[in-house]
C-alpha positions in Angstrom: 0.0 0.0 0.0 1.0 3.1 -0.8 0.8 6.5 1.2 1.3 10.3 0.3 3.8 11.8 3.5 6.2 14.4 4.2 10.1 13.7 5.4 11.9 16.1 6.6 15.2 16.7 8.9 15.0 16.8 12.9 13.1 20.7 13.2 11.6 20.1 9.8 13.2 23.2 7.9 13.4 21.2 5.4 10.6 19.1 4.1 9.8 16.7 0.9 6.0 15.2 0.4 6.0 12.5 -1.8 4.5 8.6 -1.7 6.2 6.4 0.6 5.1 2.3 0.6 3.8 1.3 3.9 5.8 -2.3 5.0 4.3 -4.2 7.7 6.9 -6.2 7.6 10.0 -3.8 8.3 10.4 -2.7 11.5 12.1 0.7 10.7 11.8 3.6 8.2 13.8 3.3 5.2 15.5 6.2 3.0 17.5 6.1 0.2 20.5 7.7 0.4 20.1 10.2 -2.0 16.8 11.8 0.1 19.0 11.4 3.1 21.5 13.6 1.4 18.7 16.0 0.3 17.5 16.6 3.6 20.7 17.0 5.3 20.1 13.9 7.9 23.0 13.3 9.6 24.0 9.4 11.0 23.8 8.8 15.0 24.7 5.9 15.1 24.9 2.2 12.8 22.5 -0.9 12.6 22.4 -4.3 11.4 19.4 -5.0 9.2 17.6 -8.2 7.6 17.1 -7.6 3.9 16.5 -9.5 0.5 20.1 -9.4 -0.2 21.4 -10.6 3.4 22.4 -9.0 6.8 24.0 -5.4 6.2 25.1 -2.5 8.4 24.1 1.2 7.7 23.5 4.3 8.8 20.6 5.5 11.2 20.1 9.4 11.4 16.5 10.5 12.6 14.0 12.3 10.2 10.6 14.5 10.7 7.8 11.9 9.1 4.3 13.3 9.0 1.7 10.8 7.0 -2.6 11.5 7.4 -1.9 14.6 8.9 0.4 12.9 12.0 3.9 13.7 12.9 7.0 12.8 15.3 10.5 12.8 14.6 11.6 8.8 14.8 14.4 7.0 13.8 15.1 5.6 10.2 17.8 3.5 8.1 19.2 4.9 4.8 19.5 2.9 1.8 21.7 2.6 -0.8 19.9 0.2 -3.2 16.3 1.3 -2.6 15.0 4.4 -4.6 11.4 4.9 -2.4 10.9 5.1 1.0 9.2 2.4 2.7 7.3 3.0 6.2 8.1 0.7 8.5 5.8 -0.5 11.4 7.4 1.2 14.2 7.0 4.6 12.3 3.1 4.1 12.3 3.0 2.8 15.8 4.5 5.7 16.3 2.2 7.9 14.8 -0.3 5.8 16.7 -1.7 4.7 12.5 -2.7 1.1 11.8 -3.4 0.0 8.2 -7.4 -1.3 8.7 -7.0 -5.0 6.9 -10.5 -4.7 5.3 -9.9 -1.4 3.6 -6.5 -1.2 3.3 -6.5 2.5 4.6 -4.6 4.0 7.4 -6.7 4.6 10.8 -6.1 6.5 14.2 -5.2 3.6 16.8 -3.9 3.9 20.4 -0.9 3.0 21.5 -0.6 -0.5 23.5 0.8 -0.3 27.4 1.3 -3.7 29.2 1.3 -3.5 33.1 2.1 -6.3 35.1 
């Protein structure tokens, strides 16, 4: 599914809006580098990640996202080999968005808190 957003760097001075595809799968955000660049995000810090193509390390700045009208600044991988971005679950958590499985459009949920 695809979903129109905005990116942007940490104060959001500078902003894109384009289409993004939302990934249930993927935990993170994903960025190809040349947005990255764009944008001016700047690395804090290296993951591991689980892709198509194997287990690779890469860079993890943070970046403005804003998708249905929601926003937060949250943490997000760049990519060299993609050319979209993909949403990843933790971004719409996040943003406190579900995809609804019968319409395949994003919703308001809450977010989940487990006491013992």
């Amino acid at each position: 599914m695809f979903a129109r957003y905005k990116i942007g760097n940490e104060d959001a001075s500078r902003i894109i809006e384009t289409k993004a595809l939302l990934d249930m799968g993927a935990t993170l955000t994903a960025i190809p580098r040349q947005i990255t660049s764009h944008l001016g995000l700047k690395p804090r810090g290296m993951s591991w990640v689980g892709t198509g193509a194997g287990i690779m390390e890469v860079e993890r700045p943070r970046a403005y996202i804003e998708i249905v009208g929601k926003s937060k600044v949250v943490p997000v991988l760049v990519s060299d080999t993609m050319d979209k971005v993909l949403i990843g679950l933790t971004t719409l958590e996040v943003l406190e968005l579900e995809v609804d499985p019968v319409t395949g459009k994003l919703k308001e949920r809450a977010l989940l808190l487990y006491l013992d």
